[in-house]
C-alpha positions in Angstrom: 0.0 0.0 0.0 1.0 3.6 -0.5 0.3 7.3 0.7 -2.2 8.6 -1.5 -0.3 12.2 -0.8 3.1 11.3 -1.8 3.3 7.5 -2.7 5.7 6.4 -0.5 5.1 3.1 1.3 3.3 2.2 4.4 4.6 0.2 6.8 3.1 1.9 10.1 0.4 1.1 11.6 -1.6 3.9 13.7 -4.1 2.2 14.7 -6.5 -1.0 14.3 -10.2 -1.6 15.2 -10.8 -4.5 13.1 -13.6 -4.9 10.9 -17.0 -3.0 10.8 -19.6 -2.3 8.2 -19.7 1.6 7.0 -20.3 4.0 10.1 -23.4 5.6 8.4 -24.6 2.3 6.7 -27.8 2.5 9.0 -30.3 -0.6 8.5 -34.0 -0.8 7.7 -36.4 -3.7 9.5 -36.3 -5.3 6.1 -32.6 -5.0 5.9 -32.0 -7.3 9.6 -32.5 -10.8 7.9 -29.3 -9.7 5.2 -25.8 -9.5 6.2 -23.7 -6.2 6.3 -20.6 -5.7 4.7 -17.8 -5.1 6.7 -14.1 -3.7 6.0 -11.0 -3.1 7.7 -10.6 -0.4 9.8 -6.9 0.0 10.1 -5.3 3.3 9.7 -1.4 3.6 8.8 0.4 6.6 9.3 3.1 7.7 6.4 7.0 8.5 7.5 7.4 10.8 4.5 4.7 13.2 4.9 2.9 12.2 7.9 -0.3 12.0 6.3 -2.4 9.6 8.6 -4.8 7.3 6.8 -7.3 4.3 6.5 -6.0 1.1 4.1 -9.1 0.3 2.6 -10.5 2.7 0.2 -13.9 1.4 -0.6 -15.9 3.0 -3.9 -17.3 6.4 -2.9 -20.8 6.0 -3.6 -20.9 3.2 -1.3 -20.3 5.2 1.7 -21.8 8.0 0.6 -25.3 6.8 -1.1 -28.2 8.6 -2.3 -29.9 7.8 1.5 -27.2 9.3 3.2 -28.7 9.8 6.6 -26.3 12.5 8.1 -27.8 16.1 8.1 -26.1 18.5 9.6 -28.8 21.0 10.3 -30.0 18.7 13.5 -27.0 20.6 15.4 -27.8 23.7 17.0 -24.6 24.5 17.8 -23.1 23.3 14.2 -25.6 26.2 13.1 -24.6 29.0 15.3 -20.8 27.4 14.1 -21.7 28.1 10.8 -23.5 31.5 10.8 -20.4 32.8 13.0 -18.3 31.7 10.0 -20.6 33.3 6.7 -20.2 36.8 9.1 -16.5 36.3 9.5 -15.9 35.3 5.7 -18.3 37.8 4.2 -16.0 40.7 6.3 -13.1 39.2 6.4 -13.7 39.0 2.8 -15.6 41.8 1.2 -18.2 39.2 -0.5 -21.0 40.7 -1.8 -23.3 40.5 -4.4 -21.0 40.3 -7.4 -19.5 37.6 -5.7 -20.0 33.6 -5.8 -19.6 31.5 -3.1 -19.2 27.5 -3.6 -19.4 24.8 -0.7 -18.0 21.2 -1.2 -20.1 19.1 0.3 -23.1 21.2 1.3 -24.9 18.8 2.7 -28.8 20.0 3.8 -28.1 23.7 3.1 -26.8 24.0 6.4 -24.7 26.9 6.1 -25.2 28.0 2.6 -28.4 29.8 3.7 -26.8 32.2 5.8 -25.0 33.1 2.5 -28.2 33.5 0.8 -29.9 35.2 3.6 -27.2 38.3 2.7 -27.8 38.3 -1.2 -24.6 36.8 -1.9 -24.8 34.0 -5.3 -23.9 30.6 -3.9 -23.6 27.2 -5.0 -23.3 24.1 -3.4 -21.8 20.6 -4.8 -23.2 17.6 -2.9 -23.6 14.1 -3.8 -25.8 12.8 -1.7 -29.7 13.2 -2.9 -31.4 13.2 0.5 -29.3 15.7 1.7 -29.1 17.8 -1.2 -32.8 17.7 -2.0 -33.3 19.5 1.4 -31.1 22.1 0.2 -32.8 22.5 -3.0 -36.3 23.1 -0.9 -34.5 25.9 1.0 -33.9 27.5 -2.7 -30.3 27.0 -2.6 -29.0 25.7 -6.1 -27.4 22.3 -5.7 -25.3 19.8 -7.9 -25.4 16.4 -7.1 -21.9 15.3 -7.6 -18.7 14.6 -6.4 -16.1 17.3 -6.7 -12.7 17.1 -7.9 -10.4 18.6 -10.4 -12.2 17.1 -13.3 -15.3 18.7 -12.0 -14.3 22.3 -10.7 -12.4 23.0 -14.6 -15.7 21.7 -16.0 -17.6 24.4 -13.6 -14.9 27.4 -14.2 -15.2 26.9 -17.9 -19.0 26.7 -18.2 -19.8 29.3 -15.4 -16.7 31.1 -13.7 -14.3 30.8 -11.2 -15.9 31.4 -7.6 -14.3 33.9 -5.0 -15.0 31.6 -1.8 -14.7 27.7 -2.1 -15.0 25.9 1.6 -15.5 22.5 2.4 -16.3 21.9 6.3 -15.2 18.4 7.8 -14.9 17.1 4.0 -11.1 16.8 3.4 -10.7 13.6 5.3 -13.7 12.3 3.5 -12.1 11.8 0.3 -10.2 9.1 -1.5 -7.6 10.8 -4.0 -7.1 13.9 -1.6 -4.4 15.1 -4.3 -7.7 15.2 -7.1 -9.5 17.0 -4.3 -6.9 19.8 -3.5 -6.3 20.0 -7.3 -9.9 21.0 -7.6 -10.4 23.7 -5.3 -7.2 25.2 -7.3 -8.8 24.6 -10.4 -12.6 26.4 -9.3 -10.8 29.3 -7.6 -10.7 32.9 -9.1 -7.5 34.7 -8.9 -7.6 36.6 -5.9 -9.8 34.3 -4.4 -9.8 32.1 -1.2 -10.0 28.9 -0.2 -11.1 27.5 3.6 -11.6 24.2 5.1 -12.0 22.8 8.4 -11.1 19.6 9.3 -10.5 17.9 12.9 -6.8 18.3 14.5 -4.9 14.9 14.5 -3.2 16.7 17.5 -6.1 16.3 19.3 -7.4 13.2 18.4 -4.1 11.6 19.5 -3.8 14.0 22.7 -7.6 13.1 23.6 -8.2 9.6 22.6 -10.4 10.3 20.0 -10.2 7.1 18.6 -13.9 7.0 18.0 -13.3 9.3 15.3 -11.8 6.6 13.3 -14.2 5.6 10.3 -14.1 4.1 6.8 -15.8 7.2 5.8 -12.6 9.5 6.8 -9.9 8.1 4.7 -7.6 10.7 6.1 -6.2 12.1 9.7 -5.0 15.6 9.1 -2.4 17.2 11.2 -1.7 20.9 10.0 2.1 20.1 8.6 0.3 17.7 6.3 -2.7 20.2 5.1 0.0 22.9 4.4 2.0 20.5 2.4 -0.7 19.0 0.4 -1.8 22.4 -0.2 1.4 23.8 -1.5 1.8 21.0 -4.0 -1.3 22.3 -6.0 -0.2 25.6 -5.6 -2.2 27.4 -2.4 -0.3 28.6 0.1 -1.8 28.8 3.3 -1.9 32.4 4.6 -3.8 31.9 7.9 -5.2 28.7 10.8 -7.5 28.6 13.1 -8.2 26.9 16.2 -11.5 25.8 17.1 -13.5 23.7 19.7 -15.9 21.8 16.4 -15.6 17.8 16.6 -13.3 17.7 19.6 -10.7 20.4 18.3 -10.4 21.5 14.7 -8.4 23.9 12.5 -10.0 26.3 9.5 -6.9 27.0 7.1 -7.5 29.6 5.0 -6.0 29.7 1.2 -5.1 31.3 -1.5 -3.1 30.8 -5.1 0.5 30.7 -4.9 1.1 33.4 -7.1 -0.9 35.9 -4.9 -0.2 38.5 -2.1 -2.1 38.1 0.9 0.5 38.2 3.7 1.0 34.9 5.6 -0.1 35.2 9.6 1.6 34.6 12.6 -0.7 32.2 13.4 1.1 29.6 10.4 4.5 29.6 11.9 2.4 29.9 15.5 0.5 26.2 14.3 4.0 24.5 12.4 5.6 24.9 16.2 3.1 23.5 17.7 2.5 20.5 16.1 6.2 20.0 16.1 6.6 20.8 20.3 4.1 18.2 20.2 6.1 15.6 18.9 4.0 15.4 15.7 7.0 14.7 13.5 8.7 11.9 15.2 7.3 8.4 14.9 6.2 7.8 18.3 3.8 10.3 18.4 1.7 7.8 16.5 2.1 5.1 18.6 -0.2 5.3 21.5 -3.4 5.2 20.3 -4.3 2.0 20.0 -3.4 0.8 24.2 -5.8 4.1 24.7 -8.7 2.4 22.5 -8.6 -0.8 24.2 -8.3 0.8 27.6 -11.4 2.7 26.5 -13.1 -0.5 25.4 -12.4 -2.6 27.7 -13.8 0.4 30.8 -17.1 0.9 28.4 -18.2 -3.0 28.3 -17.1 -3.3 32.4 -19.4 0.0 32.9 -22.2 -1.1 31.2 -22.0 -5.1 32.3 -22.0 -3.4 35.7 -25.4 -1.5 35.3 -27.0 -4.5 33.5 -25.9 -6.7 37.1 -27.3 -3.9 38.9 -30.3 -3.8 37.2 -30.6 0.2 36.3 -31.2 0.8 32.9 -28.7 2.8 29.8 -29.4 4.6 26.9 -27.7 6.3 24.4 -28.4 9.6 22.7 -26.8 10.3 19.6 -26.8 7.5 16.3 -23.9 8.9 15.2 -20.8 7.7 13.4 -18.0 8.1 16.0 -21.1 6.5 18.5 -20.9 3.3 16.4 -17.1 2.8 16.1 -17.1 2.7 19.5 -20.3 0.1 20.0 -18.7 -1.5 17.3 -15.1 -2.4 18.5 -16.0 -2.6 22.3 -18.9 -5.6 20.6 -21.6 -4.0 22.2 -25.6 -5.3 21.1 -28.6 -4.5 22.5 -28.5 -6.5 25.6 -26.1 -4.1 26.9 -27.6 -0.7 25.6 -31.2 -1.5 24.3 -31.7 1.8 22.2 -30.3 5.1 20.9 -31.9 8.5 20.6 -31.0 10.4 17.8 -33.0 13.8 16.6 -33.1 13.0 13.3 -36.4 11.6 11.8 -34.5 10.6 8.8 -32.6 7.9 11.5 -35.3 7.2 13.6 -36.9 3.6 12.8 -33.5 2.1 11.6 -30.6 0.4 13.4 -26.9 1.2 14.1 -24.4 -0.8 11.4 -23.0 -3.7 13.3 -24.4 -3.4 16.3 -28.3 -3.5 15.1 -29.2 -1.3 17.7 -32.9 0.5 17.3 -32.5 4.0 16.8 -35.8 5.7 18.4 -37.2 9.3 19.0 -36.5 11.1 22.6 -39.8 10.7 23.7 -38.5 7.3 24.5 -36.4 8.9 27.2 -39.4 10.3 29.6 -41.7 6.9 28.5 -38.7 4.6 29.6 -36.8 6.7 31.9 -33.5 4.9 31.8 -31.1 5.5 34.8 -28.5 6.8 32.4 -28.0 8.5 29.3 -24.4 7.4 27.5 -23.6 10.5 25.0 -22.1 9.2 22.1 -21.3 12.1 20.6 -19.3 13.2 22.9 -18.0 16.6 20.9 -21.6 17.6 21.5 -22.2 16.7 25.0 -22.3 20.6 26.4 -25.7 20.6 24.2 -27.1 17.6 24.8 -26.6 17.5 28.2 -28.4 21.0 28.6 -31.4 19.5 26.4 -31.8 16.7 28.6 -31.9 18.2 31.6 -35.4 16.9 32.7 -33.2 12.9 33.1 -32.5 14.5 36.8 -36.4 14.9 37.3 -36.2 10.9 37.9 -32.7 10.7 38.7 -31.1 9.7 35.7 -27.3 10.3 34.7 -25.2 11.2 32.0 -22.5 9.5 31.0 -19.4 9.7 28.2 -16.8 7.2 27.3 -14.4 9.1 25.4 -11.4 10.4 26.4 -11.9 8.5 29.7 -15.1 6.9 31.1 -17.3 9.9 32.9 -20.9 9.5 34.5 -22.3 12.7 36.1 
């Protein structure tokens, strides 16, 4: 196998959770009598560019199908994330009417109508129909494809170049991340700028994030990585962020090579910290796999405990990091019964692997489990605040990632 940055071989592995089907491959009742497809989940890391990344790369569509069940306007929080960002980028920026705005991976509209809620043209590329059909019924024009370079030269010749592209927590979702790069150069207007966000290897390694670990994110992006990738399609990076999204993430923003928007402080500011970290030496990826098991292995004592003691655990929150988790520690429904998830478009299925119900909150005041375990635990400020009323009959909340917590 080799780096699909720079093609050098891969011997090192970062990490290996066995075999599970695809982390969003959620089941109908009719699917339960037919076996699920599973694939390896091992991640390698590369000693020539440090790009960190899963071994099997499956075909895209099947990960990311026309009944893609992730939208990502069931977030509050993701929404207030994304309005703060459209305000920032349209100062920060000077976009206004004249310009054109394109998002990578759209998804439901989610943040493309706070664009179009200030009269400035957007576009959004998206590939999977449920999502982008939402979209659509919010007004906001939507193509239902996959990007890449092939795509974004077809768009700037047959439309124009676009003064914003972003893609938010799509980087690591894609298979030839060179093609991907390649094709926000290719869609970008001289003088324009590029952003994405993606979430900080630093901190997945630093926090145990393990969970994070998909089939669905091909890549693990530190920020020496991003730069590098970047600069070998001719963007330079002229400034990073650091924010609190998915458990700690970074916004880059980017620009053409051969333009002259000074590079920040906060570039140099992010290169030394990744390196104090220890993020280009070899043992820095080595440690994540005795925290994984050590996480496992406390999540099925925890919950074998409560079923001995008779009291009662739920989950909240069908989501993909959730059933990595379930799915390496072999939990099933005798152990955790059901999970509440907000989204209708999840409610009546089951969790990959694990075949776990997926059901509406109301199930929390009908059943009134003893505790709650938050699966999403990069959202757990929020939930925990929504399900305030659990203390009413004394339930609990509980997390299992970075370190087992009930409170």
């Amino acid at each position: 196998m080799k780096c699909r940055h720079c093609q050098a071989a891969l011997h090192d592995v970062f990490i290996d959770l066995g075999a599970a089907p695809p982390s969003n491959a959620f089941l109908r009742p009719e699917d339960l009598a037919q076996p699920e497809t599973y694939f390896p989940l091992k991640v390698y890391t590369c000693a020539a560019c440090h790009l960190v990344q899963v071994d099997e790369v499956q075909r895209h569509d099947a990960l990311f199908s026309n009944d893609y069940v992730y939208f990502s306007s069931y977030s509050r929080s993701w929404l207030a994330h994304a309005r703060a960002y459209v305000e920032q980028a349209t100062q920060r920026l000077g976009l206004g009417p004249n310009s054109l705005v394109m998002e990578v991976a759209s998804n439901d509209g989610y943040l493309l109508q706070y664009v179009q809620e200030r009269g400035i043209p957007c576009v959004g590329v998206e590939p999977t129909a449920s999502t982008a059909d939402v979209a659509r019924g919010k007004g906001i024009e939507t193509i239902g494809e996959f990007f890449g370079a092939a795509f974004a030269q077809r768009f700037a010749a047959e439309r124009r170049r676009v003064d914003l592209v972003l893609g938010n927590n799509v980087l690591a979702h894609v298979p030839n991340i060179n093609d991907f790069v390649a094709g926000l150069r290719d869609v970008l207007a001289p003088g324009g700028t590029v952003t994405v966000e993606f979430p900080h290897l630093l901190q997945l390694v630093q926090q145990c994030q393990f969970d994070t670990v998909y089939h669905e994110h091909f890549s693990y992006l530190s920020f020496h990585t991003v730069q590098r990738i970047f600069a070998a399609h001719g963007l330079t990076v002229w400034d990073v962020e650091d924010l609190s999204t998915h458990g700690g993430s970074l916004r880059v923003w980017a620009q053409h090579r051969d333009h002259s928007r000074p590079v920040g402080a906060s570039v140099a500011a992010m290169l030394q910290r990744e390196t104090d970290a220890g993020m280009l030496q070899p043992a820095f990826y080595r440690g994540l796999q005795a925290q994984a098991d050590r996480i496992k292995n406390d999540l099925l004592a925890f919950l074998i405990e409560q079923k001995r003691a008779g009291r009662r655990v739920a989950a909240y929150g069908a989501a993909a990091k959730g059933n990595t988790l379930l799915n390496y520690a072999g939990v099933r429904p005798d152990l955790l019964p059901y999970v509440v998830d907000a989204s209708p478009h999840k409610q009546g299925r089951y969790l990959p692997g694990s075949r776990i119900p997926v059901v509406a909150e109301s199930h929390l005041r009908e059943h009134r489990p003893d505790v709650v375990l938050i699966l999403p635990w990069n959202l757990r400020d929020e939930i925990v605040a929504q399900l305030g009323y659990i203390a009413t009959w004394g339930g609990r909340v509980a997390t299992a990632v970075p370190h087992l917590q009930l409170t």
